[in-house]
Backbone and ligand atoms as CSV (ligand in chain L), in Angstrom:
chain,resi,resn,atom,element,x,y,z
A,1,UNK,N,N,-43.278,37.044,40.406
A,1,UNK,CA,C,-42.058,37.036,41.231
A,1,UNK,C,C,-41.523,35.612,41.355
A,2,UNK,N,N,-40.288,35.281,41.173
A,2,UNK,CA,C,-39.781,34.532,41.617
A,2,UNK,C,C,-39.699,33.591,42.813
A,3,UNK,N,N,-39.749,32.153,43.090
A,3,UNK,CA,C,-40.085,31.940,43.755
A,3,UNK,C,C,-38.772,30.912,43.902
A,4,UNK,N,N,-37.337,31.325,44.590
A,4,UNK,CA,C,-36.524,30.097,44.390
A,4,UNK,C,C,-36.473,29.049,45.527
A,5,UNK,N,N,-37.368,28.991,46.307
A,5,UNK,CA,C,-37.450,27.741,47.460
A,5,UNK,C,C,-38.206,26.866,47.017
A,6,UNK,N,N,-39.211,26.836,46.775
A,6,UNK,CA,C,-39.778,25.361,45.649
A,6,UNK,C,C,-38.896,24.921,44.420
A,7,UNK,N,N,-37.996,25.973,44.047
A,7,UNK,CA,C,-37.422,25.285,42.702
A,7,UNK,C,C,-36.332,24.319,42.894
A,8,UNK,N,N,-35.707,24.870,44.563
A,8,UNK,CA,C,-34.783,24.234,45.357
A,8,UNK,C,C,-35.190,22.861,45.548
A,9,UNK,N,N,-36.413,23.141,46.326
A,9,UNK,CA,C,-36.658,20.881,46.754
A,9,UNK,C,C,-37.226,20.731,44.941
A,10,UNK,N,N,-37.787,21.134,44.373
A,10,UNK,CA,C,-38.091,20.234,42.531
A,10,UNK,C,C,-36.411,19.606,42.351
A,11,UNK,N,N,-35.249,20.705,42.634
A,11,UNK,CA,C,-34.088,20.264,42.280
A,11,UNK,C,C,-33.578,19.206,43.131
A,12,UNK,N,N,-33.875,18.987,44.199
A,12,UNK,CA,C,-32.891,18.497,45.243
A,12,UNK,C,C,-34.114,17.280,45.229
A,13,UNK,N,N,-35.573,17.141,45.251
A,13,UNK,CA,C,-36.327,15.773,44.863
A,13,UNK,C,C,-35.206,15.249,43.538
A,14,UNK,N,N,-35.451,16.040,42.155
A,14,UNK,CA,C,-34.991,15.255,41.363
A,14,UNK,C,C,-33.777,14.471,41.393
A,15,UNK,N,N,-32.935,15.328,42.002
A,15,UNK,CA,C,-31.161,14.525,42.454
A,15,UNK,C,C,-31.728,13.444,43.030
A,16,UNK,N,N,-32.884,13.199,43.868
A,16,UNK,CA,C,-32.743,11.740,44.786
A,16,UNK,C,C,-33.543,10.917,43.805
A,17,UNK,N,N,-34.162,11.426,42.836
A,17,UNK,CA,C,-34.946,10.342,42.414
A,17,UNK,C,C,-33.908,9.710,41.340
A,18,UNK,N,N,-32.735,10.442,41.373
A,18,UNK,CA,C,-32.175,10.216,40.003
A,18,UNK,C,C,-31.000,9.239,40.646
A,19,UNK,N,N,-30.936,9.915,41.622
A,19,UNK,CA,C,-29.592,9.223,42.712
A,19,UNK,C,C,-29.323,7.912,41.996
A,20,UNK,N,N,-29.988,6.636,42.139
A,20,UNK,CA,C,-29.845,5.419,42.014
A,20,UNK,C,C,-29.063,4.893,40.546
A,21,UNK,N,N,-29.062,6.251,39.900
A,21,UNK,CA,C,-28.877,5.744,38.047
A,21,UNK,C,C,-27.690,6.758,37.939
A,22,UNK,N,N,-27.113,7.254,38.522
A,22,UNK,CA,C,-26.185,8.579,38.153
A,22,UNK,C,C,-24.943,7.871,38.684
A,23,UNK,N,N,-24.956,6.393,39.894
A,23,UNK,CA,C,-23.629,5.850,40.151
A,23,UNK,C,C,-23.719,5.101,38.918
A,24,UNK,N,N,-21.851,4.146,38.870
A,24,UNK,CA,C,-22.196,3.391,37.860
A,24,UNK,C,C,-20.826,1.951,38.441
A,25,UNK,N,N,-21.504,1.249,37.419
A,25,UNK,CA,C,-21.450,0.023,38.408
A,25,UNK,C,C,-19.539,-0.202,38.901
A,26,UNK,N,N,-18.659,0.422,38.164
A,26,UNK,CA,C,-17.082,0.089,38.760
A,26,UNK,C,C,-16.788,1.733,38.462
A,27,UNK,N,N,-15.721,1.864,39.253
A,27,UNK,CA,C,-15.028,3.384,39.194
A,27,UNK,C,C,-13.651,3.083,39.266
A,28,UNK,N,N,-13.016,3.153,38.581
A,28,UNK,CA,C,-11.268,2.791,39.049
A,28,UNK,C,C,-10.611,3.853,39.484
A,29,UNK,N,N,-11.246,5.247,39.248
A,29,UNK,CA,C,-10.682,6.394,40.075
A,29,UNK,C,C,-10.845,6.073,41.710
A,30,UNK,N,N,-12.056,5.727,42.038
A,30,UNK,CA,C,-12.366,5.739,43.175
A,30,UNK,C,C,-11.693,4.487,43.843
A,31,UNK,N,N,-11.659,3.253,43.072
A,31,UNK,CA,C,-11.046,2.562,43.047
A,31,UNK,C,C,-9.242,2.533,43.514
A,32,UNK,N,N,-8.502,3.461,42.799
A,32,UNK,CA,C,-7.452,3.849,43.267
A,32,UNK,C,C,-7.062,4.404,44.449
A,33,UNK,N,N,-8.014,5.205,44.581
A,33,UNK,CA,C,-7.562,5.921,46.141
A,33,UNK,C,C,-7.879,5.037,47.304
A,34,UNK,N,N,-8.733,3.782,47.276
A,34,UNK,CA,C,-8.981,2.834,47.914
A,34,UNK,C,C,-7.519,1.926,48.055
A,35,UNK,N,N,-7.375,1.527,46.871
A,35,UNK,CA,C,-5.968,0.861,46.599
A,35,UNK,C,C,-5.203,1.417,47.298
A,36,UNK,N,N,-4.724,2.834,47.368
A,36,UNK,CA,C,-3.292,3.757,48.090
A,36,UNK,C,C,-3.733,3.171,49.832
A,37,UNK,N,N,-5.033,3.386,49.986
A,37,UNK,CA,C,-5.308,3.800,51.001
A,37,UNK,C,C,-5.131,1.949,51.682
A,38,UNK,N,N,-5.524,1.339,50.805
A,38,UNK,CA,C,-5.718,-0.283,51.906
A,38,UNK,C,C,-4.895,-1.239,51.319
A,39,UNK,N,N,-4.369,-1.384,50.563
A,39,UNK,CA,C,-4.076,-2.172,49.582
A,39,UNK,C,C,-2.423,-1.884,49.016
A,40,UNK,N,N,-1.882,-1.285,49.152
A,40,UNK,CA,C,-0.739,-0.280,48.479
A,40,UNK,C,C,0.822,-1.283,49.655
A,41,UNK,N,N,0.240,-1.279,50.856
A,41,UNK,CA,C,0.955,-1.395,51.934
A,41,UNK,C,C,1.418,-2.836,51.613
A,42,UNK,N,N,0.627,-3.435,51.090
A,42,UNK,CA,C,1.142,-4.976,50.767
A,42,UNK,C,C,1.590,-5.004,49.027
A,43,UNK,N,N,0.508,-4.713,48.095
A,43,UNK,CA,C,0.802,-5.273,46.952
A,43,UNK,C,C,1.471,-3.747,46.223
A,44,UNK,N,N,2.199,-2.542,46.900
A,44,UNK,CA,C,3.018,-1.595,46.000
A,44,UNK,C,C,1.902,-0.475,46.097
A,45,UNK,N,N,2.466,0.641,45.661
A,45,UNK,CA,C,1.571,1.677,45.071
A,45,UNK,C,C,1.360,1.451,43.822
A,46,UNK,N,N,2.459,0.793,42.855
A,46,UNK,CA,C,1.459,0.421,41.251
A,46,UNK,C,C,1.005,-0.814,41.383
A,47,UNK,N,N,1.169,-1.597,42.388
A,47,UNK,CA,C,0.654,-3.135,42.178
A,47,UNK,C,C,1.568,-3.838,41.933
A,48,UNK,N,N,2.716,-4.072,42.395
A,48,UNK,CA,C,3.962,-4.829,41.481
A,48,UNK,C,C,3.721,-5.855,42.684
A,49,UNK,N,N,3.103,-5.676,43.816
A,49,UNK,CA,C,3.510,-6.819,45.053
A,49,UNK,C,C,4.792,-6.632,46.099
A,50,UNK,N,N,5.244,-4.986,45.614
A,50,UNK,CA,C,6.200,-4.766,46.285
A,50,UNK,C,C,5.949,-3.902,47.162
A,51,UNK,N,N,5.097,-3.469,48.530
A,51,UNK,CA,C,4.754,-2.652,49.106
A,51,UNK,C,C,6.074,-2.937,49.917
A,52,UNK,N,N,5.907,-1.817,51.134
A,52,UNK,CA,C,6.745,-2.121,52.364
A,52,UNK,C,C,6.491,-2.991,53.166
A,53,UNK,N,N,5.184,-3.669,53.129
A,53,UNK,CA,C,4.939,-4.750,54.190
A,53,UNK,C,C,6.004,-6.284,53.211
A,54,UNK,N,N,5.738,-5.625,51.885
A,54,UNK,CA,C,6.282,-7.365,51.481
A,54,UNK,C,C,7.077,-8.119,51.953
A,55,UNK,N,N,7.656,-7.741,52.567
A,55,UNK,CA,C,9.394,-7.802,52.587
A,55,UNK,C,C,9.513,-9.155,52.640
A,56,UNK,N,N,8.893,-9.512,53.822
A,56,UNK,CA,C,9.105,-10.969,54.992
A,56,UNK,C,C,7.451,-11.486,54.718
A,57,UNK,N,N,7.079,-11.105,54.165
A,57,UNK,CA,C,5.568,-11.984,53.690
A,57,UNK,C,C,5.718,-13.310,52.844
A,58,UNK,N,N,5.357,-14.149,52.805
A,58,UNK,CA,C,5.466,-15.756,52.282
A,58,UNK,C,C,4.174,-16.149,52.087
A,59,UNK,N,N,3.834,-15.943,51.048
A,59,UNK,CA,C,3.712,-16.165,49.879
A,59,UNK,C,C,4.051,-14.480,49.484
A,60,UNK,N,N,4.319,-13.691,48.550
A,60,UNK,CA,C,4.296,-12.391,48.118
A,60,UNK,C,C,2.816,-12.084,47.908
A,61,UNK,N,N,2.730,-11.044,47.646
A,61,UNK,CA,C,1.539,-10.239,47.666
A,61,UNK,C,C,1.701,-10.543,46.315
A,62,UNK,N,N,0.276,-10.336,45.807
A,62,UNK,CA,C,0.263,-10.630,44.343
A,62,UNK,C,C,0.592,-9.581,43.522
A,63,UNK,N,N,1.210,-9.663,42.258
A,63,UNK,CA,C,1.866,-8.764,41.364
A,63,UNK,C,C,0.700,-8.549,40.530
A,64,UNK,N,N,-0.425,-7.138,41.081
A,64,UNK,CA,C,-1.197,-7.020,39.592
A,64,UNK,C,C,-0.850,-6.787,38.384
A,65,UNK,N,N,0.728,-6.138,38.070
A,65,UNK,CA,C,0.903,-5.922,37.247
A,65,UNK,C,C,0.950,-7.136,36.310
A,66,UNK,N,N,1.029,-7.992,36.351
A,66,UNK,CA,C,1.122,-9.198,35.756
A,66,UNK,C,C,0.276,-10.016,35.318
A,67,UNK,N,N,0.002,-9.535,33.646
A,67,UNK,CA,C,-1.175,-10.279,32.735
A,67,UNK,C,C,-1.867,-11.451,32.871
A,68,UNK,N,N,-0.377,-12.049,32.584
A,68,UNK,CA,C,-0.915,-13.461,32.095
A,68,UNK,C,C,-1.447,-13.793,33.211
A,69,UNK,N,N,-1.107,-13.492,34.488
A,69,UNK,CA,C,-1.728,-14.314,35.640
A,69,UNK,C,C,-2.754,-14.008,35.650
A,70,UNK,N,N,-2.910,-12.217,36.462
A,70,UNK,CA,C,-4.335,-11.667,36.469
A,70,UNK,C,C,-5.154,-11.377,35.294
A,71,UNK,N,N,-5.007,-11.485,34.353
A,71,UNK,CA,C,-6.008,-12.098,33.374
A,71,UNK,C,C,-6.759,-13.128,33.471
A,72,UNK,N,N,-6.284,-14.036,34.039
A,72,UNK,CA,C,-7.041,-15.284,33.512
A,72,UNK,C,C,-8.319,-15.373,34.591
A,73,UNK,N,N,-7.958,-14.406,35.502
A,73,UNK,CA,C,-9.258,-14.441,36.903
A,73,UNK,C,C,-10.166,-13.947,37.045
A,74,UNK,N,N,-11.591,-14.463,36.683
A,74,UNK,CA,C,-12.722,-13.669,36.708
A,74,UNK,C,C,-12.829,-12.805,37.984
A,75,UNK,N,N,-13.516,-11.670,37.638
A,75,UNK,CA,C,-14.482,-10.481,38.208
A,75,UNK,C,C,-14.758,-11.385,39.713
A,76,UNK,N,N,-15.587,-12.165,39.440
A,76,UNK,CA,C,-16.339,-12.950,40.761
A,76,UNK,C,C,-15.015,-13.859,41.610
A,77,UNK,N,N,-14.067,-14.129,40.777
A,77,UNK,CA,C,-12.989,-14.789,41.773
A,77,UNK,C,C,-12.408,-13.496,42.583
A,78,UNK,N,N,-12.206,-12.530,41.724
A,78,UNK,CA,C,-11.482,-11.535,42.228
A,78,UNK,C,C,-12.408,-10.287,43.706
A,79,UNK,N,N,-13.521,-10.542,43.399
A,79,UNK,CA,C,-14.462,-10.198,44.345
A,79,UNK,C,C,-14.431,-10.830,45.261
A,80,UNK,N,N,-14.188,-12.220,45.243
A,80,UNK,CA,C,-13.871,-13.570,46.102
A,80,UNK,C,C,-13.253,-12.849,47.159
A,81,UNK,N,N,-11.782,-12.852,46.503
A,81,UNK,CA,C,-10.428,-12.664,47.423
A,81,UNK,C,C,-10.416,-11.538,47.724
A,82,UNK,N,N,-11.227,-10.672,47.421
A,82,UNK,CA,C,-10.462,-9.359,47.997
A,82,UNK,C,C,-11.822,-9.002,49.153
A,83,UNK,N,N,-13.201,-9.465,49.101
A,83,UNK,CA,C,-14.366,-9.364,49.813
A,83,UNK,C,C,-13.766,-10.641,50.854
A,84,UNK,N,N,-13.486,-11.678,50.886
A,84,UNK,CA,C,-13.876,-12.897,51.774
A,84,UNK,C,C,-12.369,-13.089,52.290
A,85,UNK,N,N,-11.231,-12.537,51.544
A,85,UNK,CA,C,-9.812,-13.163,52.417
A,85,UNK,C,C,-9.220,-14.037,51.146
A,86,UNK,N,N,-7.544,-14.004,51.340
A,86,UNK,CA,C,-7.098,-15.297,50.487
A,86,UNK,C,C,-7.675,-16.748,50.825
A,87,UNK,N,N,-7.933,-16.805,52.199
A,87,UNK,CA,C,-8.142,-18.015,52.794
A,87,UNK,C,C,-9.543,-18.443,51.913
A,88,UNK,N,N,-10.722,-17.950,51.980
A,88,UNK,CA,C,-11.663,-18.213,51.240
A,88,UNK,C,C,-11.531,-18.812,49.445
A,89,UNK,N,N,-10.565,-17.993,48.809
A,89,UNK,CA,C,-10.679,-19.363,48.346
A,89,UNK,C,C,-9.331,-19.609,47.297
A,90,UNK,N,N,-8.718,-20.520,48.689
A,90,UNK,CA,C,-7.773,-21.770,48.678
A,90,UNK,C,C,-6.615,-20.428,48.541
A,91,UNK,N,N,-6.381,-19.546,48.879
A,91,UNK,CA,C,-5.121,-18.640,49.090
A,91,UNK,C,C,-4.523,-18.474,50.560
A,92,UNK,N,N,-3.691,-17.527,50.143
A,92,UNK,CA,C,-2.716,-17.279,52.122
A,92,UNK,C,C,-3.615,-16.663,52.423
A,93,UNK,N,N,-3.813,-17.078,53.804
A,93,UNK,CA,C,-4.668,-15.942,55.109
A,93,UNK,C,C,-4.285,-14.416,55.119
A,94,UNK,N,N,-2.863,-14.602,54.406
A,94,UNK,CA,C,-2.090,-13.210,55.131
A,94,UNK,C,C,-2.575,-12.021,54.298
A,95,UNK,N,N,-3.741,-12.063,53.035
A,95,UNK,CA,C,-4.605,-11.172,52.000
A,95,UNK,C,C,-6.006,-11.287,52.439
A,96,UNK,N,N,-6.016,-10.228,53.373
A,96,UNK,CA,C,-7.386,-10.079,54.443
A,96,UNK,C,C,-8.480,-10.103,53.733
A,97,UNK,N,N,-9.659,-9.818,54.382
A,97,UNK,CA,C,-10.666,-9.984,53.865
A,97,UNK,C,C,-11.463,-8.668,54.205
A,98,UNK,N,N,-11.713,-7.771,53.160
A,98,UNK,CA,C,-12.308,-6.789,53.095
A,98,UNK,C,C,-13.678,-6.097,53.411
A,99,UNK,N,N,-14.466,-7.283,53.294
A,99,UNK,CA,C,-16.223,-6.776,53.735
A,99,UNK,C,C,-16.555,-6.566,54.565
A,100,UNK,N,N,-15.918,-6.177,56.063
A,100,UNK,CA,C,-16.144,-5.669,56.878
A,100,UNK,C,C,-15.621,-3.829,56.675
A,101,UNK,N,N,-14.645,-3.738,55.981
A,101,UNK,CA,C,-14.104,-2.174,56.145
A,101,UNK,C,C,-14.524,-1.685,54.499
A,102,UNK,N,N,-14.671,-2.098,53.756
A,102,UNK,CA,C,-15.228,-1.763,52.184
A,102,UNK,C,C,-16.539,-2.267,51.823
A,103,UNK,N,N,-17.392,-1.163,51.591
A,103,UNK,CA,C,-18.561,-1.555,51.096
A,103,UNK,C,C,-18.460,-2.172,49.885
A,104,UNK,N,N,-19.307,-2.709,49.260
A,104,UNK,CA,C,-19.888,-4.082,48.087
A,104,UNK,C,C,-19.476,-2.824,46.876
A,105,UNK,N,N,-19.640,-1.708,46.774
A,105,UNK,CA,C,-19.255,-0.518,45.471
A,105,UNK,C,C,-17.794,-0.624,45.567
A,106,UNK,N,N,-17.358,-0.102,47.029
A,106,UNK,CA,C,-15.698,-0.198,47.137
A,106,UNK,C,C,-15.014,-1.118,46.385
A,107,UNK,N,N,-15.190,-2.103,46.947
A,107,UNK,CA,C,-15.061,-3.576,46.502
A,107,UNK,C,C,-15.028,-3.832,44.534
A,108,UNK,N,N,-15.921,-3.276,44.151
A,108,UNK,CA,C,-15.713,-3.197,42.817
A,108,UNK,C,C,-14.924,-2.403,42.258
A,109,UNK,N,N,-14.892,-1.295,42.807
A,109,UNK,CA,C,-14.455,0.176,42.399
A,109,UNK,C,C,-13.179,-0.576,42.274
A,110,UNK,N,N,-12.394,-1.357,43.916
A,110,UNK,CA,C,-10.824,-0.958,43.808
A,110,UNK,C,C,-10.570,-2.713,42.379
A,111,UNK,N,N,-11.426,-3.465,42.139
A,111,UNK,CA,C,-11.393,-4.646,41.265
A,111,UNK,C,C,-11.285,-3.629,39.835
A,112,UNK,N,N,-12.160,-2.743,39.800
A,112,UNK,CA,C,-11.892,-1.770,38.390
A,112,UNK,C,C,-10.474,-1.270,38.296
A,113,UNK,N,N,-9.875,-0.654,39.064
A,113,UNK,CA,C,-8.718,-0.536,39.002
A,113,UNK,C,C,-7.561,-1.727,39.163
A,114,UNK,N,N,-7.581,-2.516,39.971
A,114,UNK,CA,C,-6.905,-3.415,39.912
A,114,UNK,C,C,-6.260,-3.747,38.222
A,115,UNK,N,N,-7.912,-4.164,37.284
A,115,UNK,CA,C,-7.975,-4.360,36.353
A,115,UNK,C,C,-7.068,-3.223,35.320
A,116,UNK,N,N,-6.759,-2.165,35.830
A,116,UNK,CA,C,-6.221,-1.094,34.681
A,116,UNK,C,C,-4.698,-1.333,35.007
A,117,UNK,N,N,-4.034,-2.182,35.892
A,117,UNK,CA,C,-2.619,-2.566,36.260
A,117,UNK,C,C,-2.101,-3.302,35.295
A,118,UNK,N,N,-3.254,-4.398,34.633
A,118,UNK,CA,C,-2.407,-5.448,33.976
A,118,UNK,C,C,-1.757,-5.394,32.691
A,119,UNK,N,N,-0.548,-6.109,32.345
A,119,UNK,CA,C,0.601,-5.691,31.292
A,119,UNK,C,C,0.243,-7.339,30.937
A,120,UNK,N,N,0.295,-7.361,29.943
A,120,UNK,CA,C,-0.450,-6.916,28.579
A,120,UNK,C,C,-2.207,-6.633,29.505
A,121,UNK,N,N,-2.707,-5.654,28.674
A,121,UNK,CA,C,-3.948,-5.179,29.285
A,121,UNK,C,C,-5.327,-5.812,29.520
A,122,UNK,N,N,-6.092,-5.968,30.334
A,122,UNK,CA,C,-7.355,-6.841,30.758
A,122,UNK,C,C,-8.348,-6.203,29.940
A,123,UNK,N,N,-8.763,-7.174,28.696
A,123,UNK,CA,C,-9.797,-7.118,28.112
A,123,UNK,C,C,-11.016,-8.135,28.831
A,124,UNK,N,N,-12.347,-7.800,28.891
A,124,UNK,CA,C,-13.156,-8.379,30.007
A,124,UNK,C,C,-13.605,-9.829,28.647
A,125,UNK,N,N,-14.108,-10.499,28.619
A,125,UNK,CA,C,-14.982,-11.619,28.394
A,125,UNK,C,C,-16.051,-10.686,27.812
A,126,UNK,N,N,-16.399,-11.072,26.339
A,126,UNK,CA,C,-17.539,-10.803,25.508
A,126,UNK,C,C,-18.784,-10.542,26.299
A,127,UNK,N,N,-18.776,-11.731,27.223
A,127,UNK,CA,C,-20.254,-11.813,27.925
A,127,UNK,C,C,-20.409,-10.836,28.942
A,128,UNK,N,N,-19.540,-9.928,29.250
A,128,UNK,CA,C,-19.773,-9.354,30.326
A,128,UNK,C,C,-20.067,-7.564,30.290
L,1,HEC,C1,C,-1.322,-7.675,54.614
L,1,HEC,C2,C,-0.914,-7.630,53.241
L,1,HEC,C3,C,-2.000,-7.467,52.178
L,1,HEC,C4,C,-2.900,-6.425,52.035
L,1,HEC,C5,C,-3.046,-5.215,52.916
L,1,HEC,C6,C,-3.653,-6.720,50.831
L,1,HEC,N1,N,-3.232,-7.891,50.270
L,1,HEC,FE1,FE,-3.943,-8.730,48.559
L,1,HEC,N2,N,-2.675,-10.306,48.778
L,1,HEC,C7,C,-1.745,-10.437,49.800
L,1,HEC,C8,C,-1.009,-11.682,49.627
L,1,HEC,C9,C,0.094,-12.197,50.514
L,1,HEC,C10,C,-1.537,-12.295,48.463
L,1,HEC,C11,C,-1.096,-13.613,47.823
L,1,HEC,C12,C,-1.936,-14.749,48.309
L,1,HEC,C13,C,-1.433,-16.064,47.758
L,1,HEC,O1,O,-0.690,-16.070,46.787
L,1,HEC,O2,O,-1.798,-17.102,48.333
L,1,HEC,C14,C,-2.575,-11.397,47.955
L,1,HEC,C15,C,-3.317,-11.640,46.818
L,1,HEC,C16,C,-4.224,-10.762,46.268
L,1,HEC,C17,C,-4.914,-10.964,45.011
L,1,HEC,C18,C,-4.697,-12.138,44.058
L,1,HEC,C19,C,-5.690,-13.232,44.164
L,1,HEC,C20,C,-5.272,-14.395,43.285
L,1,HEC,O3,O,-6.168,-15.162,42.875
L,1,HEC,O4,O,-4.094,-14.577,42.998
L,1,HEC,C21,C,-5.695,-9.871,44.816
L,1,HEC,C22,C,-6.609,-9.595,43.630
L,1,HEC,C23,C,-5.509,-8.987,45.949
L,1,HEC,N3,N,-4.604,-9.561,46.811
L,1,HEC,C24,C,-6.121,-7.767,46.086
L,1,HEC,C25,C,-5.954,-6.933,47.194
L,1,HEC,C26,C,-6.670,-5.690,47.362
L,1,HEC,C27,C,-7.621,-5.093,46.354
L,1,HEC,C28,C,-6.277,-5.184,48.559
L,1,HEC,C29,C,-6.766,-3.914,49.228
L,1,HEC,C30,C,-8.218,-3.758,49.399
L,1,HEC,C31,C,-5.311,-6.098,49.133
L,1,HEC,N4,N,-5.152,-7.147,48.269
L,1,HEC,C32,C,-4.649,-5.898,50.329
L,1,HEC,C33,C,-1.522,-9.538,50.833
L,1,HEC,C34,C,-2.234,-8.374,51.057
């Protein structure tokens, strides 16, 4: 006879043992809905820097769509500013600082997407 309550925890052990390897390290889906949700209000819903807050903001919100710039900025700068504040390092105060309301995954997730904005497109560094 069948026995499906032990096969239940074998299944539901293995999900946790597996848990740790089944995330993966950036998501830009997840990433996006982060963006709409925190991020959208200042720098646009595609990233142009044109949200509704822009209006009267000085310096503008930054235009992800825009290669040449956001290209040239590593992963870890960009973790910088969007985890620690513009102020952290050497930007406007007025691009908050995230690590209190986005966990350290968030944080990558919405940098993965960020990354799928840029015109001409963000190819990463060999080394990475
Ligand atoms: C209150 C408005 C506001 C919100 C909300 C906001 N930003 Fe910003 N952000 C700015 C401004 C303004 C700048 C430009 C800072 C400067 O040029 O000194 C900026 C700059 C940036 C930059 C460019 C850094 C660089 O080196 O040029 C990134 C990346 C960024 N924001 C990501 C995000 C992400 C991701 C979110 C959501 C989690 C977010 N921002 C939410 C206002 C905002």
């Amino acid at each position: 006879m069948l026995q499906p309550l032990p096969c239940l925890y074998a299944l539901a052990l293995a999900c946790l043992l597996l848990w740790p390897w089944t995330g993966h390290a950036q998501d830009a889906a997840a990433g996006q809905e982060i963006y709409t949700q925190y991020c959208a209000l200042c720098h646009g819903p595609e990233g142009k820097g044109d949200g509704s807050l822009s209006a009267n903001l000085d310096p503008k919100p930054r235009n992800h769509t825009d290669g040449a710039y956001m290209n040239a900025l590593s992963d870890a700068h960009l973790l910088k500013v969007i985890g620690d504040g513009g102020a952290a390092a050497g930007l406007s105060p007025i691009m908050p600082a995230w690590k209190d309301i986005l966990s350290a995954q968030q944080i990558q997730d919405v940098v993965a997407f960020v990354r799928t904005l840029a015109v001409p497109p963000y190819t990463p560094p060999a080394d990475e």
